[in-house]
N, CA, C and O atoms as a CHARMM CRD file, in Angstrom:
* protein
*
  344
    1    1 UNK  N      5.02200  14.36500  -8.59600 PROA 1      0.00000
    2    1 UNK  CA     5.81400  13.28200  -8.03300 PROA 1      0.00000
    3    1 UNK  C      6.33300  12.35900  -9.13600 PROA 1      0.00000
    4    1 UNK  O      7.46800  11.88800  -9.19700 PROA 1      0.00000
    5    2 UNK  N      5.63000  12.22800  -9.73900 PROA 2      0.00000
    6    2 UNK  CA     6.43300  11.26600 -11.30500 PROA 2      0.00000
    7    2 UNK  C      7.30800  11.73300 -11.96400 PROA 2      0.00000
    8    2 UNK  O      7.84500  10.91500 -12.71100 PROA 2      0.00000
    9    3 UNK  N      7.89500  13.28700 -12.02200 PROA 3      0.00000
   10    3 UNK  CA     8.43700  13.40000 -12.64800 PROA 3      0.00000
   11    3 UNK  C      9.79600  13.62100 -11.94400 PROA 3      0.00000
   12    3 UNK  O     10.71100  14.11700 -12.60200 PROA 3      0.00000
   13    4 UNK  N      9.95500  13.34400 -10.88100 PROA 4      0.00000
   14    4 UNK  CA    10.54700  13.66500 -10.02800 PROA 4      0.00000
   15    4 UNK  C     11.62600  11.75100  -9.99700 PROA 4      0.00000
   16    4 UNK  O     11.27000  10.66100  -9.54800 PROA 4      0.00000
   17    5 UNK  N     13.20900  12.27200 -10.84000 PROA 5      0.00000
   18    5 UNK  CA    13.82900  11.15200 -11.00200 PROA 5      0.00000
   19    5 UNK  C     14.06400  10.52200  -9.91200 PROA 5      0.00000
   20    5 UNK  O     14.74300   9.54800 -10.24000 PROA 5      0.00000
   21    6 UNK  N     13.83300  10.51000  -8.39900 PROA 6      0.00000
   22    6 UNK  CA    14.28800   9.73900  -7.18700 PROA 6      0.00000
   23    6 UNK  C     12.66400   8.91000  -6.73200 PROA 6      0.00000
   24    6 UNK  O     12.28600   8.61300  -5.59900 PROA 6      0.00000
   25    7 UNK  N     11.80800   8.65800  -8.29800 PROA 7      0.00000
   26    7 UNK  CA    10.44700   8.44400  -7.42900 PROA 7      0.00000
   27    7 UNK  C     10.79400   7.19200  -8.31000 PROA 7      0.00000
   28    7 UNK  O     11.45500   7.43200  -9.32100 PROA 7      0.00000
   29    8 UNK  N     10.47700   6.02000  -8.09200 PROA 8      0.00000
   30    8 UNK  CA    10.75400   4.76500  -8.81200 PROA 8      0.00000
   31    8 UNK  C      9.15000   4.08700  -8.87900 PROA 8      0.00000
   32    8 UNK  O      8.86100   3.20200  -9.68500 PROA 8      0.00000
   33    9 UNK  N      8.11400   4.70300  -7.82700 PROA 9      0.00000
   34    9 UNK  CA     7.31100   3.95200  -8.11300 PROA 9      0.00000
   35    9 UNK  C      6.30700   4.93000  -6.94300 PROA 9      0.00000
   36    9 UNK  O      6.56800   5.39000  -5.83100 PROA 9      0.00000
   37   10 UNK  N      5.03600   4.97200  -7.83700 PROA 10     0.00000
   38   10 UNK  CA     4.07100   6.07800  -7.06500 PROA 10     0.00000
   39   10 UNK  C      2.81900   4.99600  -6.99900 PROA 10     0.00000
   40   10 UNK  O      2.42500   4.45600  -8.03300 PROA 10     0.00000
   41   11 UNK  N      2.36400   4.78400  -6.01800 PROA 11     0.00000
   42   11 UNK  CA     0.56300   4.30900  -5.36900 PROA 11     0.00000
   43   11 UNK  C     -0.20600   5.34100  -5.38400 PROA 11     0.00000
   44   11 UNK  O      0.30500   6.23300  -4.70700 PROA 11     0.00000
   45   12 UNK  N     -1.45600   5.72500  -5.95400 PROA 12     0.00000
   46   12 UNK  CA    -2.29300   6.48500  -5.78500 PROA 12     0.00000
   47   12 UNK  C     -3.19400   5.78000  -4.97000 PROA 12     0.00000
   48   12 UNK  O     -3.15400   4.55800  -5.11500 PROA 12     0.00000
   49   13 UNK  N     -3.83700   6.13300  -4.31400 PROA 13     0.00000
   50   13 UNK  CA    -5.28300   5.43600  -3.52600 PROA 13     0.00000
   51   13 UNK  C     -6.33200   6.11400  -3.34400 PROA 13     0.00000
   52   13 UNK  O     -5.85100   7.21100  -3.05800 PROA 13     0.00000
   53   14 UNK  N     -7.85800   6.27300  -3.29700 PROA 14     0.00000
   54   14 UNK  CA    -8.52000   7.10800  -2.95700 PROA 14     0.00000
   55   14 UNK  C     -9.87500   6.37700  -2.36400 PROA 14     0.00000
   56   14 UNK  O     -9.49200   5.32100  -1.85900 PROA 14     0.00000
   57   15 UNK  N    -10.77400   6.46100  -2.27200 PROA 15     0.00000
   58   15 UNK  CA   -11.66300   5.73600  -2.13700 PROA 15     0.00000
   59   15 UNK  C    -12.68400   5.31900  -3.12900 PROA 15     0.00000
   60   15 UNK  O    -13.66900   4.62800  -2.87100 PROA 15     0.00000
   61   16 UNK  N    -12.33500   5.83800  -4.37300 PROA 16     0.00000
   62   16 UNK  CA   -13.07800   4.77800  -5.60100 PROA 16     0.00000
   63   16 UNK  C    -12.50600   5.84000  -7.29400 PROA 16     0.00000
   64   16 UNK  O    -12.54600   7.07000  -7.26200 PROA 16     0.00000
   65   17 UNK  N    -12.16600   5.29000  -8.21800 PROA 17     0.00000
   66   17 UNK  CA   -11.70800   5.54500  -9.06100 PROA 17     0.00000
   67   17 UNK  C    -10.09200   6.42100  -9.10700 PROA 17     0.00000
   68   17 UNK  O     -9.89200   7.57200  -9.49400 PROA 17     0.00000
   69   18 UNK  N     -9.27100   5.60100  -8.66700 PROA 18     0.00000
   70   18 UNK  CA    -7.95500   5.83000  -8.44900 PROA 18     0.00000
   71   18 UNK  C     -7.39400   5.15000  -9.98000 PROA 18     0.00000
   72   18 UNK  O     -6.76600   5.85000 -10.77500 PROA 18     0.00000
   73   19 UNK  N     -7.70800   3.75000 -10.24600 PROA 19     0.00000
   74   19 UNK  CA    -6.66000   3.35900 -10.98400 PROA 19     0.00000
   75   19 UNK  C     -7.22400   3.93100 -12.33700 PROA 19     0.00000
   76   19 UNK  O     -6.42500   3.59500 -13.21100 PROA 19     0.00000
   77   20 UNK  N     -8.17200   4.58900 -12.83600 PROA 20     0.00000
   78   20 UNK  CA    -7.76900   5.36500 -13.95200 PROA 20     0.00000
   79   20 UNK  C     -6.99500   6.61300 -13.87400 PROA 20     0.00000
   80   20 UNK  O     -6.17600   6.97500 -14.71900 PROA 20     0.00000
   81   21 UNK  N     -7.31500   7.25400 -12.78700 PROA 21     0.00000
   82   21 UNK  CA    -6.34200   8.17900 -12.67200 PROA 21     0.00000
   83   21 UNK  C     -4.51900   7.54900 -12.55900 PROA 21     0.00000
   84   21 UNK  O     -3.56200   8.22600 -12.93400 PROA 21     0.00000
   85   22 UNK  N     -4.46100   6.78500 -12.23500 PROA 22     0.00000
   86   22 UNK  CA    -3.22700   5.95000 -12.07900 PROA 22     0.00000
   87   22 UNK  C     -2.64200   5.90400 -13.53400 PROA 22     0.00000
   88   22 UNK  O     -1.50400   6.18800 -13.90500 PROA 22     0.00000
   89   23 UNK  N     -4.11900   5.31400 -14.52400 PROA 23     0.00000
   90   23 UNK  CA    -3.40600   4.82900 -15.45800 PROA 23     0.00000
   91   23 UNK  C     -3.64700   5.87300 -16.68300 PROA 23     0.00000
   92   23 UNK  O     -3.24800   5.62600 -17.82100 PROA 23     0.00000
   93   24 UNK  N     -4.42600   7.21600 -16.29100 PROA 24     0.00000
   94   24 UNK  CA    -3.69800   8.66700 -17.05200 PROA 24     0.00000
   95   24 UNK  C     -2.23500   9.49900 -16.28200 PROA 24     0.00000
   96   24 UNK  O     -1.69600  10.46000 -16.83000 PROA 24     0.00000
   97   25 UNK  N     -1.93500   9.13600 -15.44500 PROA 25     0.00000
   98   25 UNK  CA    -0.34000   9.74900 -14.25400 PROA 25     0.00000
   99   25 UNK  C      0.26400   8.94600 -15.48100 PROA 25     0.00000
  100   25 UNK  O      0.60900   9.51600 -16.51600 PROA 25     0.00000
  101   26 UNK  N      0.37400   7.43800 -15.26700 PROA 26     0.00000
  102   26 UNK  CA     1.54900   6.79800 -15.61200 PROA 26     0.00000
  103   26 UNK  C      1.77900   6.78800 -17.58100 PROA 26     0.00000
  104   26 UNK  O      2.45000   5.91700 -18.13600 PROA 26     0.00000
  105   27 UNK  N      1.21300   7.69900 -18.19200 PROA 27     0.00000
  106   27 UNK  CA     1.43000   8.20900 -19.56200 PROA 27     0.00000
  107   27 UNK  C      2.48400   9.07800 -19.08200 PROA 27     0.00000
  108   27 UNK  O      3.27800   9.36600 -19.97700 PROA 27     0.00000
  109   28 UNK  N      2.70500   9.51400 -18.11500 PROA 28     0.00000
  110   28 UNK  CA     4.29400  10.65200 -17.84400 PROA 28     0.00000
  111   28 UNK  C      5.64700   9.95400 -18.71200 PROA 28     0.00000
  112   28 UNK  O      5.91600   8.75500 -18.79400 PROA 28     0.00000
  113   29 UNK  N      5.98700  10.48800 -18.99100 PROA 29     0.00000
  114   29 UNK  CA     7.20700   9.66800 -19.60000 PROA 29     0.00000
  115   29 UNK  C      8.60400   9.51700 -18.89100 PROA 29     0.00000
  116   29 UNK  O      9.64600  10.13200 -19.12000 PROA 29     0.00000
  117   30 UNK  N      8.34200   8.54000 -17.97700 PROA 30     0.00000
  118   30 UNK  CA     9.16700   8.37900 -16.93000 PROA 30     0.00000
  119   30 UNK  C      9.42000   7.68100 -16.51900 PROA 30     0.00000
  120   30 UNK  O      8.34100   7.09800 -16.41400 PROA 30     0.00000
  121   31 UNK  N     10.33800   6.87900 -15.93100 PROA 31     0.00000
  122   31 UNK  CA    10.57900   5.50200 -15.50000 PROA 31     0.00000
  123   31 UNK  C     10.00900   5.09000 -14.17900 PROA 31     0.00000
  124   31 UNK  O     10.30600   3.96800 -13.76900 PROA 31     0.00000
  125   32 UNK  N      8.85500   6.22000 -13.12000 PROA 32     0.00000
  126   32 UNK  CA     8.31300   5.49000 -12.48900 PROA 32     0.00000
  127   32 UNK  C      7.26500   4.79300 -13.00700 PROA 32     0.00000
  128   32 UNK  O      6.74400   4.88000 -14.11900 PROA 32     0.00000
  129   33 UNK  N      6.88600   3.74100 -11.61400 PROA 33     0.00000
  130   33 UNK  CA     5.76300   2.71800 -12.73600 PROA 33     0.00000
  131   33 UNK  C      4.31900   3.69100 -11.35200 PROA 33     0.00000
  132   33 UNK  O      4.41200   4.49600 -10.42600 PROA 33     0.00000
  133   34 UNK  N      3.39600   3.07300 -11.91800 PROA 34     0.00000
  134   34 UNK  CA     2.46300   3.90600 -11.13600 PROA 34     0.00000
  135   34 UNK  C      1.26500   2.77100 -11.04600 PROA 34     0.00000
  136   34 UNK  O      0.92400   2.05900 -11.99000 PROA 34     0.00000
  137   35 UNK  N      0.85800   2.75400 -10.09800 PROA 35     0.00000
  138   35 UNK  CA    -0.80700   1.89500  -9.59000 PROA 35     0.00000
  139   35 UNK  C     -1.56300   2.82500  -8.76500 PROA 35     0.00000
  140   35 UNK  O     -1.28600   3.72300  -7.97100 PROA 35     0.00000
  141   36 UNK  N     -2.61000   2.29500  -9.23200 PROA 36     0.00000
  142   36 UNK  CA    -4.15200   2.90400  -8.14600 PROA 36     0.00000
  143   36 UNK  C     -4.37200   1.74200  -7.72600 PROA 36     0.00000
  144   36 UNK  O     -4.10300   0.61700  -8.14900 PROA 36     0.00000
  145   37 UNK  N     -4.97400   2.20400  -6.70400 PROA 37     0.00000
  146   37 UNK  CA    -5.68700   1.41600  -5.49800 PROA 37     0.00000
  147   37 UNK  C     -6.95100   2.31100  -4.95200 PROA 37     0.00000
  148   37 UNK  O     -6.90300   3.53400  -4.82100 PROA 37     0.00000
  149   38 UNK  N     -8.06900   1.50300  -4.66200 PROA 38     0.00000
  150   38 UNK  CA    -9.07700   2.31200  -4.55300 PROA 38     0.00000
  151   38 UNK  C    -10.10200   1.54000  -3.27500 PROA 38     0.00000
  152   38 UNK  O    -10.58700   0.49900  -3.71900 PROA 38     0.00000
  153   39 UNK  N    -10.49500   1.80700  -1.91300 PROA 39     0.00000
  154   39 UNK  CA   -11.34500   0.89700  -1.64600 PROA 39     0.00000
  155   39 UNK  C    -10.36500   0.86700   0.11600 PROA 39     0.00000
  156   39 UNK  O     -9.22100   1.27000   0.32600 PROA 39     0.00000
  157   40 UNK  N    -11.37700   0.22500   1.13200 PROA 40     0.00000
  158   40 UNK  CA   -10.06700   0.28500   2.41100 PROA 40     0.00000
  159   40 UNK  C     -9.54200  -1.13100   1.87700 PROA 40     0.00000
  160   40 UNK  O     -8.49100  -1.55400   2.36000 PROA 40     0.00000
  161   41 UNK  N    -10.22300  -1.89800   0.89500 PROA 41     0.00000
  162   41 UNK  CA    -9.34600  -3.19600   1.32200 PROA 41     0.00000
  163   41 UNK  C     -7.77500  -3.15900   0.77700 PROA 41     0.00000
  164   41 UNK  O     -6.87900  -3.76900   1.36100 PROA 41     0.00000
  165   42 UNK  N     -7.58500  -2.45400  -0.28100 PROA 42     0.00000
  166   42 UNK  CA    -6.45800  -2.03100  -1.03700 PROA 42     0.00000
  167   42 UNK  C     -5.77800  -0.98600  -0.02400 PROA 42     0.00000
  168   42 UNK  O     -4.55200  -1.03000  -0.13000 PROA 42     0.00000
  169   43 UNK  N     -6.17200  -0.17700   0.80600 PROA 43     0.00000
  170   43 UNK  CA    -5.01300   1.03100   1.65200 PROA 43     0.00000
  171   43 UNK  C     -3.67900  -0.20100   1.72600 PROA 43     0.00000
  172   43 UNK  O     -2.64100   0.07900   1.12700 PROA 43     0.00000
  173   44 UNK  N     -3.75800  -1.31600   2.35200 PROA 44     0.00000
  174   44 UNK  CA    -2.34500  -1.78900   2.98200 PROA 44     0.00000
  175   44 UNK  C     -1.68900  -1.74800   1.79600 PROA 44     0.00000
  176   44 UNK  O     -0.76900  -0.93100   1.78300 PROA 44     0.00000
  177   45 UNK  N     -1.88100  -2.44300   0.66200 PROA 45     0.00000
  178   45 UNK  CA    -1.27300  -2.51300  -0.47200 PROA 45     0.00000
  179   45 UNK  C     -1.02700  -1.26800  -1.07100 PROA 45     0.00000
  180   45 UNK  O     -0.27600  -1.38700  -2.03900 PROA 45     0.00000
  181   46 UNK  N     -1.39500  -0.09700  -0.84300 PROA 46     0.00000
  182   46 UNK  CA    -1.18900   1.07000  -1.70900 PROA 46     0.00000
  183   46 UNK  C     -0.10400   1.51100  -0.51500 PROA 46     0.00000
  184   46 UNK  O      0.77800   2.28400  -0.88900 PROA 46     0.00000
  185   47 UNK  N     -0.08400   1.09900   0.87200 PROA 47     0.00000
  186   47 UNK  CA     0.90900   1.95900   1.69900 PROA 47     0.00000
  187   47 UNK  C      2.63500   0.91200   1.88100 PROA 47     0.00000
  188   47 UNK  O      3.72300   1.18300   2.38900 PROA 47     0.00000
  189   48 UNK  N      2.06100  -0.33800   1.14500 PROA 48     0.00000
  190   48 UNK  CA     3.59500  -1.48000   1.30500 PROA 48     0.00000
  191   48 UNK  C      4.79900  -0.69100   0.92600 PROA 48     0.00000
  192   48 UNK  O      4.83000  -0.12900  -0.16900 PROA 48     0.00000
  193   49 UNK  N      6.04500  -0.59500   1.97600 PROA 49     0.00000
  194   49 UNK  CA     7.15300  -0.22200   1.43500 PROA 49     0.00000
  195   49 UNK  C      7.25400   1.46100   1.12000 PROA 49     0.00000
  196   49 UNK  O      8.27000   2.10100   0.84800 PROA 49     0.00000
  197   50 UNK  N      6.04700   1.88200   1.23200 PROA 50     0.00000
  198   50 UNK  CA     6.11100   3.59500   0.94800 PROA 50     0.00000
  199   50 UNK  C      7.17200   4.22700   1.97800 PROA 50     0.00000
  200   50 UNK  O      7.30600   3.99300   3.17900 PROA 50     0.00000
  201   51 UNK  N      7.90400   5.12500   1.11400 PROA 51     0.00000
  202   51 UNK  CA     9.27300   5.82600   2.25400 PROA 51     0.00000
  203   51 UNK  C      7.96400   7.51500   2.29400 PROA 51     0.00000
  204   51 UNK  O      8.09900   8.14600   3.34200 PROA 51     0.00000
  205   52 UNK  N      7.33300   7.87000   1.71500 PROA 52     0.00000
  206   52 UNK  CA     6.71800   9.04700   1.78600 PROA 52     0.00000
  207   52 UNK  C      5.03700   8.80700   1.37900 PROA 52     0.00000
  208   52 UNK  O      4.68200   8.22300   0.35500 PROA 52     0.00000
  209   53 UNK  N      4.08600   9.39100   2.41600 PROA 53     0.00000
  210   53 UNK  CA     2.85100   9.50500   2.23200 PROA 53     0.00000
  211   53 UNK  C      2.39100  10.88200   2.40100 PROA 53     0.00000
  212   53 UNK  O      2.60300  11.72300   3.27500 PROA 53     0.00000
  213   54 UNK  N      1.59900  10.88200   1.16100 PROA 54     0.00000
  214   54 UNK  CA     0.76900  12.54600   0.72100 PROA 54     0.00000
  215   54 UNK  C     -0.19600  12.67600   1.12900 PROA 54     0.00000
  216   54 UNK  O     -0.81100  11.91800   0.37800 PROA 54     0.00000
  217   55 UNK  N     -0.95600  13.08400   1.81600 PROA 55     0.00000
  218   55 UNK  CA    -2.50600  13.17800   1.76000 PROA 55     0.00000
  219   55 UNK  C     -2.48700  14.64600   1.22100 PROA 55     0.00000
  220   55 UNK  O     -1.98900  15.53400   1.91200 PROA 55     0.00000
  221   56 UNK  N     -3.01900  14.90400   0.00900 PROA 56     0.00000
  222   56 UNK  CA    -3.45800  16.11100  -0.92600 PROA 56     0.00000
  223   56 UNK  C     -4.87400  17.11200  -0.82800 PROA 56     0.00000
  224   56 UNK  O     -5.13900  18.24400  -1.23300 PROA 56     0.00000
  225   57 UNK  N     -5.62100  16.06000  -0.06900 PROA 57     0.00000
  226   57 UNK  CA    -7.18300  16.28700  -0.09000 PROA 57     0.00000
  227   57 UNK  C     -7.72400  15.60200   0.92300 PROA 57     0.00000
  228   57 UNK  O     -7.24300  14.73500   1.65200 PROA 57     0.00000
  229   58 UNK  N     -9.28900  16.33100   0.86000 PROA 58     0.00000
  230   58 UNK  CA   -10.23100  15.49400   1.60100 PROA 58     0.00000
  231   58 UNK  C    -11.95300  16.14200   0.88000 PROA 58     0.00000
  232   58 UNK  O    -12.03100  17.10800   0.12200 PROA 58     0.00000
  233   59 UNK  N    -12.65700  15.65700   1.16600 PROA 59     0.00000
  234   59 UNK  CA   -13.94500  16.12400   1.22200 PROA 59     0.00000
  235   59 UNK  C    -14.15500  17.28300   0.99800 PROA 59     0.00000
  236   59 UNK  O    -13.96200  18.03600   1.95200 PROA 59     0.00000
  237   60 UNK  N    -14.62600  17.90600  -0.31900 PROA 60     0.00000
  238   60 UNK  CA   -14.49500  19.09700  -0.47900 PROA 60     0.00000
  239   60 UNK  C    -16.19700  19.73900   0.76800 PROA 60     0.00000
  240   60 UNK  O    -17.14200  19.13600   1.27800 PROA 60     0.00000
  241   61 UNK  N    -15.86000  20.82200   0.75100 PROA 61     0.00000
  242   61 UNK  CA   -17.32200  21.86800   1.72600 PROA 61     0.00000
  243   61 UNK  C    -18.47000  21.57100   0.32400 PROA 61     0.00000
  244   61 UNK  O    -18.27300  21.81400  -0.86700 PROA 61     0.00000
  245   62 UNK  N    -19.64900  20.98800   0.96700 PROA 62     0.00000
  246   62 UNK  CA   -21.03900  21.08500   0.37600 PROA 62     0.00000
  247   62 UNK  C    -21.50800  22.10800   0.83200 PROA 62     0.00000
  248   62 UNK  O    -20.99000  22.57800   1.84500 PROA 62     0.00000
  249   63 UNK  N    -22.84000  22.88100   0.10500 PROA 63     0.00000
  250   63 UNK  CA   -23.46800  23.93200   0.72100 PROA 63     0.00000
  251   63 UNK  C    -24.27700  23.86600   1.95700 PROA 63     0.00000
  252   63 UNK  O    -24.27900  22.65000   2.14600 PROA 63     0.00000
  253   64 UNK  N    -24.86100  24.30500   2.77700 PROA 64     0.00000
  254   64 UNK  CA   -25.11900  23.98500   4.59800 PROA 64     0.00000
  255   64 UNK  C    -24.15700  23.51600   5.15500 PROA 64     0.00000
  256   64 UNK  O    -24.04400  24.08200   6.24300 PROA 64     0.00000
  257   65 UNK  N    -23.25200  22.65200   4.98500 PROA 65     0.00000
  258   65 UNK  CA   -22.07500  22.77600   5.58800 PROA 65     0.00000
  259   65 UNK  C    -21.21900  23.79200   6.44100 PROA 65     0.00000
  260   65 UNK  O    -20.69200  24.87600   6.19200 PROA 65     0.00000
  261   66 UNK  N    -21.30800  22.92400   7.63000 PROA 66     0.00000
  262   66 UNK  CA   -20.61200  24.01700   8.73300 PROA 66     0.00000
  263   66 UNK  C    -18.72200  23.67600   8.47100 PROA 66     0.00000
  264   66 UNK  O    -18.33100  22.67100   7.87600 PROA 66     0.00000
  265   67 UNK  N    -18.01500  24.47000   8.90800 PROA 67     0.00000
  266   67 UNK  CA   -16.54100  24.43600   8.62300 PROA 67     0.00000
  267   67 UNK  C    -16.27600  22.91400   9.91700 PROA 67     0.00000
  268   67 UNK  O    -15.48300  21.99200   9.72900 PROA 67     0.00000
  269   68 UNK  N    -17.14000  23.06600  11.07400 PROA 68     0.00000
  270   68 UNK  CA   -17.20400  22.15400  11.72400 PROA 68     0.00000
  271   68 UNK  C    -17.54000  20.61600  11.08900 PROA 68     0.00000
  272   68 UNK  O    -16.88300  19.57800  11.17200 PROA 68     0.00000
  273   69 UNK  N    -18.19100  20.75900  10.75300 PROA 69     0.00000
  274   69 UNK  CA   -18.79900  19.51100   9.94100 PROA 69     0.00000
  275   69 UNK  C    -17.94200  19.15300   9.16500 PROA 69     0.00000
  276   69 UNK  O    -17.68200  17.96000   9.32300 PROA 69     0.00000
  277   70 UNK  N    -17.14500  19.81900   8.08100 PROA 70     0.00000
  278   70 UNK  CA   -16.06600  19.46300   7.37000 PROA 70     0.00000
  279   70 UNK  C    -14.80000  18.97700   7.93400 PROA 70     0.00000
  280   70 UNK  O    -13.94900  18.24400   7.43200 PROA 70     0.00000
  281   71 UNK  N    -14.85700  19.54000   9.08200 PROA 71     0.00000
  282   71 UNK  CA   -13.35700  19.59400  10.02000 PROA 71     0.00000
  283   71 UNK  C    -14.13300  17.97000  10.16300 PROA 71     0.00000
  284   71 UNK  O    -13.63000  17.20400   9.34100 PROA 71     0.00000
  285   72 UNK  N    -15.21400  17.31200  11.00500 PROA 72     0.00000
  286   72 UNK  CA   -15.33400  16.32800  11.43300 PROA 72     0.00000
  287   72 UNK  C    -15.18600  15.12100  10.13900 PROA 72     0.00000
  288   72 UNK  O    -14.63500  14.02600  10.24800 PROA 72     0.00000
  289   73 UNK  N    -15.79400  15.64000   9.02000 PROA 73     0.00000
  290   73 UNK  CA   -15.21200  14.57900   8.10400 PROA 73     0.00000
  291   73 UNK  C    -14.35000  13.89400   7.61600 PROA 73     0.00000
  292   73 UNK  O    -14.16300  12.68700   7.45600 PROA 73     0.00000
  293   74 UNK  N    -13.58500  15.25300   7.28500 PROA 74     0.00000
  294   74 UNK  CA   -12.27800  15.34600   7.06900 PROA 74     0.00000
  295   74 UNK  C    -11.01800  14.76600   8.08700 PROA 74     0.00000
  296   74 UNK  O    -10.00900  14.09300   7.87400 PROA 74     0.00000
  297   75 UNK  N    -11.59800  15.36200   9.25200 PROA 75     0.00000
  298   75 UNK  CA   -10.68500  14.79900   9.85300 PROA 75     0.00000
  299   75 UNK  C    -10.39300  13.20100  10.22600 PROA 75     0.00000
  300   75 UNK  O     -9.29200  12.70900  10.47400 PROA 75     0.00000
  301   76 UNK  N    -11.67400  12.53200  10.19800 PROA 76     0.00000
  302   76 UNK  CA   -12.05300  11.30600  10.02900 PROA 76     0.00000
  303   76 UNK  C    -10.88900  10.66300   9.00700 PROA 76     0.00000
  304   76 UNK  O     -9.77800  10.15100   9.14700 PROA 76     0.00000
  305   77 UNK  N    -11.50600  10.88500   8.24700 PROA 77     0.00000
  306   77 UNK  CA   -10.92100  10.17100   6.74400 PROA 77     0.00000
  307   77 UNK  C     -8.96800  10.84700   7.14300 PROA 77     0.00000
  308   77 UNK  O     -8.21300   9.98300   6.69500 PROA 77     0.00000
  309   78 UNK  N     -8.59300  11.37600   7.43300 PROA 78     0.00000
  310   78 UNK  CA    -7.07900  11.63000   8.07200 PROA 78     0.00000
  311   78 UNK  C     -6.70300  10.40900   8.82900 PROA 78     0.00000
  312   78 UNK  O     -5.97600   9.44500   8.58900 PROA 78     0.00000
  313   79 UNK  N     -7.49400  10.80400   9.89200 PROA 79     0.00000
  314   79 UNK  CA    -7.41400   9.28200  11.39500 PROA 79     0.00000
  315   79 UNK  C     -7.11900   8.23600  10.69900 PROA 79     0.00000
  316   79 UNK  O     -6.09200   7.70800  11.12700 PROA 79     0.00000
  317   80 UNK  N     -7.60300   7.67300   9.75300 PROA 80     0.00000
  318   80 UNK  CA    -8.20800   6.55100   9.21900 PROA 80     0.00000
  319   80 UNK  C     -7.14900   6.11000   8.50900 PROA 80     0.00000
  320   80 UNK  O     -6.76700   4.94600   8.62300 PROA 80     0.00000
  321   81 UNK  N     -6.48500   7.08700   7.60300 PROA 81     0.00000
  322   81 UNK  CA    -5.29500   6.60500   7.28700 PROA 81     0.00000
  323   81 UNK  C     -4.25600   7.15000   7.99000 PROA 81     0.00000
  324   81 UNK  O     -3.21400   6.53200   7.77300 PROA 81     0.00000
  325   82 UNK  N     -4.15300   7.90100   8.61100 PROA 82     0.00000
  326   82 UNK  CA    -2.55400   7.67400   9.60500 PROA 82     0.00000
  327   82 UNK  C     -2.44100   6.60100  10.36500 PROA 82     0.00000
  328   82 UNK  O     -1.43400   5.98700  10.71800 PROA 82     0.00000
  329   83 UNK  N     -4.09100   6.34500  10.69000 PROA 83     0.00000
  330   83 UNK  CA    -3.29900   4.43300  11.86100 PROA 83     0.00000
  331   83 UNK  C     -3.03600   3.70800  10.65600 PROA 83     0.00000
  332   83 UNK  O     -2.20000   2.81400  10.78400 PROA 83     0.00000
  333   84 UNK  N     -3.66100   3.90100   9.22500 PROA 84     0.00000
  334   84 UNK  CA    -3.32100   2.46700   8.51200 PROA 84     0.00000
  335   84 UNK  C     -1.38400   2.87200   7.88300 PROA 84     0.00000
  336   84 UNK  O     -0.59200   2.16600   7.25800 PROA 84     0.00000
  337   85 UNK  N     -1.26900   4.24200   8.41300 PROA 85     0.00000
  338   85 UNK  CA    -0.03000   4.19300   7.62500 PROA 85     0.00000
  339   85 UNK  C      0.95900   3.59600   8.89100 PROA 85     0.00000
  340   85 UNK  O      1.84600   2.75100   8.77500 PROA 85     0.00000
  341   86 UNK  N      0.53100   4.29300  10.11300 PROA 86     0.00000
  342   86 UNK  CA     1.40500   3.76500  11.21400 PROA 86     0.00000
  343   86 UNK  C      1.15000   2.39800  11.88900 PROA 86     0.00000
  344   86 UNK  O      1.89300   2.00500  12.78800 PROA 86     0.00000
């Protein structure tokens, strides 16, 4: 997404160590600017003004883990941010 000239400005968010990853992205050499946000209190601020939201991931499968169990996590953490995006 950064390198991509129609992106002027990328939010990463995750739930804890985003803004270093933010601030190894934004070494791209590119004129978007880039922030992390990490935490629910930061979601509104990482979603202000966004024309496009990614969700890339979720909770990777631990071992005993049922596909169910993952589906319920996962899907959680989805819910959670589609109401905060809508």
């Amino acid at each position: 997404m950064k390198m991509n000239p129609l992106v002027t400005e990328l939010s990463l968010y995750d739930i804890a160590g985003t803004p270093g990853v933010a601030a190894d992205v934004s070494h791209v050499n590119t004129a978007a600017q880039v922030k992390g946000y990490a935490g629910d209190a930061e979601l509104g601020a990482a979603l202000k003004d966004a024309d496009v939201v990614i969700i890339p991931a979720g909770v990777p499968r631990k071992p005993g883990m049922t596909r169910d169990d993952l589906f319920a996590i996962n899907g959680g953490i989805v819910k959670g941010l589609v109401e905060a995006i809508a």
